[in-house]
C-alpha positions as CSV (number, residue, x, y, z in Angstrom):
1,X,13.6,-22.2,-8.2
2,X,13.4,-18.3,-8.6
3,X,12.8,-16.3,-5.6
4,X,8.9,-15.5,-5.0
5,X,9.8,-11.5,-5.2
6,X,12.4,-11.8,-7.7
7,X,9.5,-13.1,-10.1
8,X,7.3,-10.4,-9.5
9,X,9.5,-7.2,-9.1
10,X,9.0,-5.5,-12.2
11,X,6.0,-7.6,-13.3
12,X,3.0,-8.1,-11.0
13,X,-0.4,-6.5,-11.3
14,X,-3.2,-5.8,-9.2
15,X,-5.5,-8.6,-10.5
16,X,-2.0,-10.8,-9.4
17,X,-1.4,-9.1,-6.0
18,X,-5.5,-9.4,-5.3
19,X,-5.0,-13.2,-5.7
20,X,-2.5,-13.9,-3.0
21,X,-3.4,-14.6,0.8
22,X,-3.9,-12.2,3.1
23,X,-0.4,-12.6,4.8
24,X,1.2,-12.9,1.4
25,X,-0.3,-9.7,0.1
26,X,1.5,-7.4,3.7
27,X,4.5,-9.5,3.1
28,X,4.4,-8.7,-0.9
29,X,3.9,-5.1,0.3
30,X,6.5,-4.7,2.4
31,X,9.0,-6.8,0.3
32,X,8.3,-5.0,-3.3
33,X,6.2,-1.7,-2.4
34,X,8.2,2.0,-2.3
35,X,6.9,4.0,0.6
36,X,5.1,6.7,-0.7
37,X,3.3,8.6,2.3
38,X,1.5,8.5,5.2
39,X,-1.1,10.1,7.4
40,X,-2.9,10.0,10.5
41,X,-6.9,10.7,10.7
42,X,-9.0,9.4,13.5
43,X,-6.6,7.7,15.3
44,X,-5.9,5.5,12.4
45,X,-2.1,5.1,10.6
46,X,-2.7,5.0,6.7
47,X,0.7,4.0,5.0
48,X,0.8,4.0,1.6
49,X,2.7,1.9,-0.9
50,X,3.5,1.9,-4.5
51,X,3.7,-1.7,-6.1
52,X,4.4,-1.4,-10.0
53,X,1.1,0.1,-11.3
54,X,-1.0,0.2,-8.2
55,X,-1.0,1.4,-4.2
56,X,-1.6,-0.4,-1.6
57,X,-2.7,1.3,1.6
58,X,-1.9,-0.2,4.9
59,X,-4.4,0.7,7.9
60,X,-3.1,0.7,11.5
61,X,-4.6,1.3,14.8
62,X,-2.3,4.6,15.9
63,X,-3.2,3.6,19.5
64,X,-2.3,-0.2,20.0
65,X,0.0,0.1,16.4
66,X,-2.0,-2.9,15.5
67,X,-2.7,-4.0,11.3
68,X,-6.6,-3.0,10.6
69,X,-7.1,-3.6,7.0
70,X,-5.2,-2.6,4.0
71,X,-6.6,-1.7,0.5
72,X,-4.7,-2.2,-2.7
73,X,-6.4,0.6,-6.1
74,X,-4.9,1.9,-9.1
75,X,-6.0,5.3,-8.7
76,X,-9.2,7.8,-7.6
77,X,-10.8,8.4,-4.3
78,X,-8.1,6.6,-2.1
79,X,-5.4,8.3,-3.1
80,X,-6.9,11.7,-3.0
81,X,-6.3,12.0,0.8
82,X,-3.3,12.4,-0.1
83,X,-3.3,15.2,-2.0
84,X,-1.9,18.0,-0.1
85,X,-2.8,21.9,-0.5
86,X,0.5,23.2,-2.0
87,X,0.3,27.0,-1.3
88,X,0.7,29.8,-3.9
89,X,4.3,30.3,-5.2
């Protein structure tokens, strides 16, 4: 049988990643998703994750380092944080 990430390494989509558990969907993330960035606001750890044609945001507690929530989007207001001021060339 064909390894679980080997299946969907070049082929899984949101609607796809959306329909796994919980723990399957960090594990999927951490398995298949490119680190892309990350930033700290109000004492919460946002990691961010590109999976094919999505993101997937992971939320941490900076304090205990404890998993909060995570988010998985295509595009708009999530990602906009971010979007850093680049200044003038």
């Amino acid at each position: 049988m064909p390894d679980f990430r080997t299946c969907y390494l070049h082929t899984m989509k949101l609607y796809e990643f959306s329909m796994l558990t919980d723990e399957l969907q960090y594990q999927t993330t951490w398995d298949l998703g490119i680190p892309i960035d990350n930033i700290i606001y109000d004492k919460i750890n946002y990691l961010l994750y590109s999976i094919n044609d999505f993101y997937v945001e992971i939320h941490y507690d900076a304090i205990s380092n404890a998993i909060i929530g995570k988010l998985a989007f295509k595009n708009g207001e999530p990602l906009d944080k971010y979007l850093r001021t680049l200044p003038n060339l």
